[in-house]
C-alpha positions in Angstrom: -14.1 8.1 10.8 -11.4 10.9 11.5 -10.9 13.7 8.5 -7.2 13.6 7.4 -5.8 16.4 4.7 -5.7 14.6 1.3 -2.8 15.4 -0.6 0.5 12.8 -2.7 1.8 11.6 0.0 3.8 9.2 -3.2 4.0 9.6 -6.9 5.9 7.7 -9.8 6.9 9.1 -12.8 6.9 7.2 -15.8 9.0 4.3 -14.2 10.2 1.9 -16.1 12.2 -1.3 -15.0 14.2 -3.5 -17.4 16.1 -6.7 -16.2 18.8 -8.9 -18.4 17.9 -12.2 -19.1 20.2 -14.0 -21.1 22.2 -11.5 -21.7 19.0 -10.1 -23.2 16.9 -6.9 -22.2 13.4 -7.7 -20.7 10.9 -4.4 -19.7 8.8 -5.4 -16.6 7.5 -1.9 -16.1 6.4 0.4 -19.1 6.5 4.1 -17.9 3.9 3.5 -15.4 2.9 6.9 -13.5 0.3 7.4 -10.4 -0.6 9.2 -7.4 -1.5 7.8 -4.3 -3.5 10.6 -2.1 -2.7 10.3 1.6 -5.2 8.2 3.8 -6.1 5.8 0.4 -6.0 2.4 0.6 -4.8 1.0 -2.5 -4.9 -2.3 -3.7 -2.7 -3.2 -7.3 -3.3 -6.2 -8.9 -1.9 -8.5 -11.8 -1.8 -12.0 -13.1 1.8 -13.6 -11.9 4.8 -12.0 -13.8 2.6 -8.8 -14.8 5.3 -6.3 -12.5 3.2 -5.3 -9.9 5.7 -6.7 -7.0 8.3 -5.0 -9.0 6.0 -1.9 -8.9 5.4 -2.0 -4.9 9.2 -2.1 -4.1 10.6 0.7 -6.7 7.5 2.9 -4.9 9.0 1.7 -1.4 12.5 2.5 -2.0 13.2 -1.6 -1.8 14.5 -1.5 -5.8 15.3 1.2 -8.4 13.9 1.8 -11.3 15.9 2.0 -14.6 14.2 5.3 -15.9 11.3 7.5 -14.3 11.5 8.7 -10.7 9.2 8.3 -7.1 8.4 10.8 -5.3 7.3 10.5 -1.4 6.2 13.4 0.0 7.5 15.6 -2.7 11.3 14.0 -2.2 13.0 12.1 -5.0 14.0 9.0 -3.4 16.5 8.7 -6.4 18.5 11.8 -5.0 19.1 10.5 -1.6 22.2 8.9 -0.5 22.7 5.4 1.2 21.9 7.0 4.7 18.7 9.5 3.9 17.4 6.4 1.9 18.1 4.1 5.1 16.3 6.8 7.3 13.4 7.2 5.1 12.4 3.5 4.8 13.0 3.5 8.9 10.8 7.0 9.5 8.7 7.2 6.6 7.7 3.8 5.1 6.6 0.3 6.9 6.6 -2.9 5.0 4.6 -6.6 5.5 5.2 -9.6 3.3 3.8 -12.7 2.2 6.4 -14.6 5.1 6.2 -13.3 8.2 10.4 -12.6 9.1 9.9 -12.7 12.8 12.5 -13.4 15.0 12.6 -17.2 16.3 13.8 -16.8 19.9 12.1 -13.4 20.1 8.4 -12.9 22.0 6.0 -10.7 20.2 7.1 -7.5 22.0 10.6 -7.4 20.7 9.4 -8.6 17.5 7.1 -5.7 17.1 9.6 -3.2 18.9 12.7 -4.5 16.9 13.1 -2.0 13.9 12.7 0.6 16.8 15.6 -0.8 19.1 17.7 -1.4 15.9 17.5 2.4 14.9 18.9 3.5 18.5 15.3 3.7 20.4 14.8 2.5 23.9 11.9 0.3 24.6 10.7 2.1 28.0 10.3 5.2 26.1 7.8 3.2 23.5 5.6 1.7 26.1 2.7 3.6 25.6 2.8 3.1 21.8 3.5 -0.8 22.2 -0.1 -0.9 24.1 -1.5 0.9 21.6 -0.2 -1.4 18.9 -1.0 -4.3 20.6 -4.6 -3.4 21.3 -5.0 -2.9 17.7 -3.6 -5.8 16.2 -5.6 -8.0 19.1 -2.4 -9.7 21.1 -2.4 -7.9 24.2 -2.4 -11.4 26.0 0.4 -13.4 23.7 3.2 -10.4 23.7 5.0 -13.0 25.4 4.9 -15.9 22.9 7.3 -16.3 20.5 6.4 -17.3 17.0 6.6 -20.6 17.0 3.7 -20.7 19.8 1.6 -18.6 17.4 -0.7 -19.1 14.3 0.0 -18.0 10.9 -2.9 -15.0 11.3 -1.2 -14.3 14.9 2.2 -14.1 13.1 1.1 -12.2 10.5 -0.6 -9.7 13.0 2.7 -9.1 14.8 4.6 -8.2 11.4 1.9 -5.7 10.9 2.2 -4.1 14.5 6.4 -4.2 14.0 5.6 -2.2 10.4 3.4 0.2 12.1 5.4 1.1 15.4 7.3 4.0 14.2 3.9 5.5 13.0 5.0 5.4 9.0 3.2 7.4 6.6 2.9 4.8 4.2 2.3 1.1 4.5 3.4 -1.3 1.5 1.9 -4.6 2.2 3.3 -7.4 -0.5 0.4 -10.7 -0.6 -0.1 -10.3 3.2 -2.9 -13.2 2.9 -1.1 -15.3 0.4 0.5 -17.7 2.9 -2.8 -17.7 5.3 -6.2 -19.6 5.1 -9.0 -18.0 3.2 -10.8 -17.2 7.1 -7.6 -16.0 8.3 -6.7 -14.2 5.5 -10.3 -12.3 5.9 -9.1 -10.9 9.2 -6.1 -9.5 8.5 -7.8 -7.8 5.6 -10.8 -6.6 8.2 -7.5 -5.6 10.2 -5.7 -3.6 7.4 -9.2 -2.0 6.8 -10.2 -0.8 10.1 -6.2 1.0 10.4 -7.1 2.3 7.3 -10.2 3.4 8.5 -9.7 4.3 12.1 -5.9 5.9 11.8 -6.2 7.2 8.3 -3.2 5.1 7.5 -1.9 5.1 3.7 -1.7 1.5 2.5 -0.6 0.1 -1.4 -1.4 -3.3 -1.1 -0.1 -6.4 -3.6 -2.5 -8.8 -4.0 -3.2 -11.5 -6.8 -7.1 -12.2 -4.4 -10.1 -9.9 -5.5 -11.4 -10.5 -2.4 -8.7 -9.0 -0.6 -8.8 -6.0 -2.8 -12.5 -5.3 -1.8 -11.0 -3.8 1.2 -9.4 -1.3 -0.4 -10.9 2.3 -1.6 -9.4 1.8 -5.1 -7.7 -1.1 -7.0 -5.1 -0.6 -10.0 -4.5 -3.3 -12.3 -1.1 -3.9 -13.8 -0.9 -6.2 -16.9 2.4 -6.5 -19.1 4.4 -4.0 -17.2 1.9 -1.2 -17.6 -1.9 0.0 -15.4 -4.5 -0.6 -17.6 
């Protein structure tokens, strides 16, 4: 395993998130703060409705909280504008979901290489990363198939390549197994580990499985809006 510097490479500060419902207040998050060192591998976990998702897109600059304030890499994502936001979630941040989002009519390549080609980026001058990322994510021989010629796992492995392209500092992955088979759902979780392992990449995981979250170095439970 390489040695990587630790330091916060993302902290929240007392964050709390309140949403109307029925024209009444509801708190989701309850001043929740944390630190997650770079390199870690961090899985956060809650029972359905506990505020965890909530949690995972106010850290990844996907929603804002109502009070408190994230930090990434010692910036205050709350003082950017519209266009340093837009460039930090492009540079800075990569995101995988339950659903895949690929691109019907696209083949695997420009699926993975798409965030890349929509920031201004030509594909010739990514080559040598594309092999890389292929190599890695194990679909070196279907990077022309297009998703519907794929399996769930395959699909899922090319929305983790096109999150990882750019090289992000931090990885936010939200149920990445939940819409995958218990044996699939074991590889892409060997697969999150080894980049984890192998590339020191950051990763703050979602999951509702405890056997997903044994592949992370350190699970945080949320329950009622707050970590217990």
């Amino acid at each position: 395993m390489k040695s990587y510097k630790t330091s916060t490479v993302i902290e929240g500060k007392d964050i709390t998130k309140n949403f109307q419902v029925g024209g009444a207040p509801v708190c989701v998050l309850k001043e929740i703060s944390l630190k997650v060192q770079r390199g870690e591998f961090v899985s956060v976990m809650g029972e359905s409705g506990s505020g965890k998702s909530t949690l995972l897109y106010i850290l990844g600059g996907l929603d804002s909280p109502t009070g408190g304030s994230v930090y990434i890499d010692g910036t205050d994502i709350s003082k950017l504008d519209d266009r340093k936001m837009s460039e930090m979630r492009r540079r800075k941040i990569g995101f995988v979901f339950q659903f895949y989002n690929l691109i019907a009519n696209l083949n695997v390549e420009e699926n993975i290489m798409l965030p890349l080609l929509l920031d201004g980026c030509k594909m010739w001058d990514y080559r040598e990363r594309l092999e890389e990322i292929l190599e890695v994510v194990g679909l070196k021989d279907r990077r022309k198939h297009t998703p519907r010629e794929l399996s769930g796992g395959q699909q899922q492995r090319v929305a983790i390549a096109r999150s990882l392209i750019g090289r992000p500092e931090i990885l936010f992955a939200d149920e990445p197994t939940g819409n995958l088979d218990s044996k699939t759902g074991a590889e892409i979780m060997g697969l999150l580990q080894d980049i984890n392992k192998n590339d020191g990449q950051t990763i703050i995981m979602v999951t509702h499985s405890p056997e997903a979250a044994k592949s992370s170095s350190r699970i945080i439970t949320v329950k009622d809006g707050a970590i217990l």
